[in-house]
C-alpha positions in Angstrom: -68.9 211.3 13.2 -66.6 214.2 11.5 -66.0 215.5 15.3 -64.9 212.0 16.8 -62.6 212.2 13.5 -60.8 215.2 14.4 -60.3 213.9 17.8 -58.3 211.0 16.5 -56.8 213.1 14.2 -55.3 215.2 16.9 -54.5 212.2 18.8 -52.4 210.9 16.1 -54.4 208.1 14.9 -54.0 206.9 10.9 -56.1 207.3 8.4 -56.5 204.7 7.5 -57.4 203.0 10.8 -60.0 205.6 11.7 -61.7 205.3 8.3 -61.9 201.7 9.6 -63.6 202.7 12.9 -65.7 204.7 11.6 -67.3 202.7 8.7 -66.3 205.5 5.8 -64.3 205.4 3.4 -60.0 206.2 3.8 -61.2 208.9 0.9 -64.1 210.2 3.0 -61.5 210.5 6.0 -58.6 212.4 4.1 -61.1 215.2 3.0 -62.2 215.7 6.2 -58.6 215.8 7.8 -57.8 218.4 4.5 -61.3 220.5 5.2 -59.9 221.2 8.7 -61.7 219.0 10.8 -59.4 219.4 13.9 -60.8 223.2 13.9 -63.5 221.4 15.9 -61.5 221.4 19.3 -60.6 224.9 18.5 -63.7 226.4 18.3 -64.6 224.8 21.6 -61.9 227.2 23.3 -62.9 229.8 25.4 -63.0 233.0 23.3 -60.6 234.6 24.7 -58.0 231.8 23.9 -59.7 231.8 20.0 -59.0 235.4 20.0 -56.4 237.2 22.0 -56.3 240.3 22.6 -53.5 242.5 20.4 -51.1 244.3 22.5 -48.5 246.0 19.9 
């Protein structure tokens, strides 16, 4: 549920409307958007995307 979450949150959509989608509460929904939810899609990135490689 929290990873279908960040994908609306990425694609924009309002709180309030996912919390309605979802059957949770708005509450429930802003905490996850503040925890960092759309980190979901970013750990789904091929490593070397996540983590560059440093060239000073």
């Amino acid at each position: 549920m929290r990873f279908q979450a960040g994908q609306r949150f990425a694609a924009g959509e309002k709180t309030s409307v996912t919390a309605q989608d979802l059957r949770v509460s708005v509450r429930s929904v802003e905490r996850w958007r503040r925890q960092g939810i759309q980190q979901s899609r970013h750990t789904q990135l091929p490593a070397e995307t996540r983590y560059p490689a440093h060239h000073p």
